[in-house]
Steps between C-alpha positions, in 0.01 A plus 500: 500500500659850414457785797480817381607787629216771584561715201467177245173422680323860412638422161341182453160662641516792282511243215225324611278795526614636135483141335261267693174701448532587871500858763646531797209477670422163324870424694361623791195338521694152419761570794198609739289137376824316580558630835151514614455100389870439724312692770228298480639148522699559790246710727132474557270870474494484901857635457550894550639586185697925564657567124783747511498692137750706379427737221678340186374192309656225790210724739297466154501098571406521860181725441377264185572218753335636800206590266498112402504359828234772646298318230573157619388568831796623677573822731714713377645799638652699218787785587612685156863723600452803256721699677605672170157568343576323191377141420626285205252479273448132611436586800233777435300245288552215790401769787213581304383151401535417896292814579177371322462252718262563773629550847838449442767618815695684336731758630725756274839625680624818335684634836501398860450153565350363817583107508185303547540180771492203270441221655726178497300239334459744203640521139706805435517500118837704413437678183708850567813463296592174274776425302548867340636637853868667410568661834479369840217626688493844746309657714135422527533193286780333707163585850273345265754221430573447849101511658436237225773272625410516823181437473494145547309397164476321271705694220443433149726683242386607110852407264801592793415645836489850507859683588676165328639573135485218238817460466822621706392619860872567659380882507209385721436491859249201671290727690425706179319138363155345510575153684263295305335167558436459144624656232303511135682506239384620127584261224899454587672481826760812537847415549498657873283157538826277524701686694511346842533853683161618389307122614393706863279752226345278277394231682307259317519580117314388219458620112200555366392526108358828348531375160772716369662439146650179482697627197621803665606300773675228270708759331606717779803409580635469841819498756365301779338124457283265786611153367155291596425112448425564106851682451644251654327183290583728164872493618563174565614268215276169466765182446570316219415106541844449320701702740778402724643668813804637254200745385423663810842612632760472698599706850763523784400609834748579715341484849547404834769501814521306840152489720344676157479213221098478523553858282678273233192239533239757462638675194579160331133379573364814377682476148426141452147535614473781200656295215876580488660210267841484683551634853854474691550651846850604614524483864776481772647141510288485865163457284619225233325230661164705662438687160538153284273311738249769510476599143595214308390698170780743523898380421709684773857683460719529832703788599789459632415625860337296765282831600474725264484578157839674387522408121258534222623289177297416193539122393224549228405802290203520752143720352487666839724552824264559772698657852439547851251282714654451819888530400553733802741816429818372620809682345559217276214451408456922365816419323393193307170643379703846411751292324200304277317809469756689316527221237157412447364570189092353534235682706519357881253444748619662813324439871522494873878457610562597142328839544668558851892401374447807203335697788816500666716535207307715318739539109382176406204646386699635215585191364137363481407323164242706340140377580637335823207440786550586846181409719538679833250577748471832689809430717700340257412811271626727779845345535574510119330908468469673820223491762139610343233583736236364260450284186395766285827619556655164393353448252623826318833414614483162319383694231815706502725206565353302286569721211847581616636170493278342249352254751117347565403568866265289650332669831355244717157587653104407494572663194835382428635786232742376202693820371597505145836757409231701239308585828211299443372302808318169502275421782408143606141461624465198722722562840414318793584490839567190505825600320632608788670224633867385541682425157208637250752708365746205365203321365432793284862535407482169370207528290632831355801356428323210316306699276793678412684176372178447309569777265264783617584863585641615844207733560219258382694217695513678809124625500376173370682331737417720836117445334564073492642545860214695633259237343694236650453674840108554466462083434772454793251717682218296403644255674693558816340858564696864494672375813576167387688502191875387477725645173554098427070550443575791274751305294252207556229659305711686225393237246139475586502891487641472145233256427231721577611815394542322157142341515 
């Protein structure tokens, strides 16, 4: 699914309205339909129902709605803020389309506002600012912001909460932003949506369809992406019944180090769980006999060291050379990985102890192959870049680095973030808590690193394969609960999550 940006979505409206036999009102009145028949499934007309309007086309919505439900048999309380005398012209027709209705509470603000007591079993309906919003909010708005949050109901929010832009919102303060229990989105999610920082504003969130050009929307082209289960079944290559594991690649991972060898098992399980043809695992001479009884798939390479992994040597012209799970950062160990680095010549997969030994020697970035993956999470991010105090803010610093040194950043989250070096970002749409476990990490290194040796792109590799690892998760889920789920269950269900994304 593309996300556009705010701008591209007026665009596609405005082409909808001058192609599609269609006015804005007609948009209106589809928006206003759509939320009043969300409203409607989740609350019965007993519900309160206060609708906060602002005076431009998002307040436009919330009139048209409240004028909906007031005809399904709901209460509404309807507040319009036209603090600057001038409605959009959406608005004026909605206001006055509400107004014909008999008895309708309906109050006007144009100056002084004295907060009514809403009650906490009511529906506060936030249709004051949307999506347009370019500056935070001051004054009045940031009261009105603040009495609404506190008022202990039930918030529901018309495209973004009010005070939250659609995109960036490092500019913005949290107490200048609706805190919504729902947030209603019109036709596309905005890309604030998948940014983890923002989750305490939106809530719930949920698209729904006003109909807008399907054309428009196919040819718009866009910078940011939400990889979903059809991407992911239109990426993945179907087998041929005359195939042999020489067509599906062949990888080194180079993992492991005393009282850490399950990270080795993990990542090896993960790629051979997501089709790699050939898989060999070079691990300190301490794991020979664990890692060959416990994955019996993979052919193992020694290092010379009991402990630790201090050499990195290519005995076959390998697709992929994936780094890092749970090598440690001993001094040797930097050295060895510095010395492969600056001869490698294929994109690497770089994780965990990987991320941590350039972390503390920091010029081996430099000698990256172009399109090499490095999948940190927020700490592991922070070693390599400096300390962020949100992921908004690392995210644009992949963006940076990942143009800089020609690399694919992969972001791990609920919406684990792959970072292309053109600046484009790829979201993945199924995170689960029950990723959070204990070695989750390597099992996704492993099935990046297969898919890789399979012939397909660093960027689609890594989003496709944070997607299969997510899916894997959900089933593991399915099974042993959030709470329950091992990263041996992730790897576990890596094939059946193939399976069914491919169904």
């Amino acid at each position: 699914m593309k996300i556009f940006t705010n701008q591209q979505i007026r665009g596609i409206e405005q082409y909808t309205v001058e192609h599609d036999n269609v006015t804005t009102n007609d948009l209106i009145e589809r928006a206003a339909t759509a939320i009043t028949c969300e409203i409607m499934s989740r609350w019965r007309p007993n519900k309160p129902i206060w609708v906060f309007a602002g005076q431009g086309n998002n307040g436009a919505d919330a009139l048209s709605a409240s004028r909906m439900l007031i005809e399904q048999g709901y209460h509404v309380e309807v507040l319009l803020f036209n603090v600057f005398g001038k409605l959009s012209d959406g608005c004026a027709n909605s206001k006055r389309r509400l107004l014909e209705l008999d008895n309708v509470d309906f109050t006007e603000i144009t100056g002084d506002f004295n907060p009514p007591f809403i009650s906490p079993d009511a529906i506060i309906i936030d249709g004051l600012f949307g999506s347009g919003l370019r500056e935070p909010l001051s004054g009045g708005f940031r009261a009105l912001v603040d009495y609404i949050n506190n008022s202990q109901a039930t918030i529901v929010s018309i495209d973004v909460p009010s005070g939250m832009f659609a995109e960036w919102n490092a500019d913005n303060l949290s107490r200048n932003i609706i805190h919504a229990d729902l947030t209603l989105a019109m036709q596309f999610p905005r890309l604030a949506f998948f940014i983890s920082d923002n989750a305490e504003y939106l809530g719930e969130w949920k698209v729904l369809d006003i109909e807008l050009s399907q054309q428009e929307i196919k040819n718009t082209q866009s910078q940011y992406f939400l990889l979903e289960k059809h991407d992911a079944r239109r990426i993945l290559q179907r087998r041929s019944e005359f195939s042999s594991k020489n067509d599906y690649g062949s990888a080194l991972i180079v993992a492991g180090s005393y009282g850490m060898l399950g990270a080795a098992q993990l990542s090896a399980k993960g790629a051979l769980r997501s089709g790699i043809g050939r898989l060999t695992l070079h691990v300190p001479r301490c794991g020979f006999t664990a890692l060959q009884t416990a994955v019996p798939e993979a052919m193992v390479q020694v290092d010379h060291n009991d402990g630790g992994v201090t050499e990195i040597s290519l005995k076959h012209d390998y697709d992929v050379v994936a780094i890092g799970p749970g090598i440690g950062t001993h001094d040797l160990t930097i050295r060895a990985l510095e010395t492969f680095i600056h001869t490698a010549k294929k994109p690497l997969v770089i994780d965990a102890d990987g991320l941590n030994c350039i972390a503390m020697r920091h010029t081996i970035l430099n000698s990256l192959p172009p399109m090499s993956i490095l999948t940190p999470h927020a700490s592991e991010f922070d070693r390599l870049f400096g300390e962020h105090t949100s992921h908004e803010a690392r995210i644009q610093t992949a963006m940076e680095k990942a143009e800089y040194y020609n690399i694919v950043i992969l972001l791990k989250g609920h919406y684990t973030t792959v970072v292309r070096p053109d600046g484009r970002l790829l979201f993945s749409a199924n995170g689960t808590p029950a990723l959070a476990t204990p070695g989750s990490g390597d099992v996704l290194t492993g099935i990046i690193t297969s898919l890789v040796a399979q012939g397909y792109p660093s960027d689609i590799a890594a989003v496709t394969g944070a997607y299969i690892h997510g899916y894997a998760g959900q089933l593991a889920s399915e099974k042993h609960g959030e709470y329950g789920v091992l990263a041996s269950d992730i790897a576990h269900y890596t094939g059946t999550a193939i399976n069914e994304i491919m169904k």
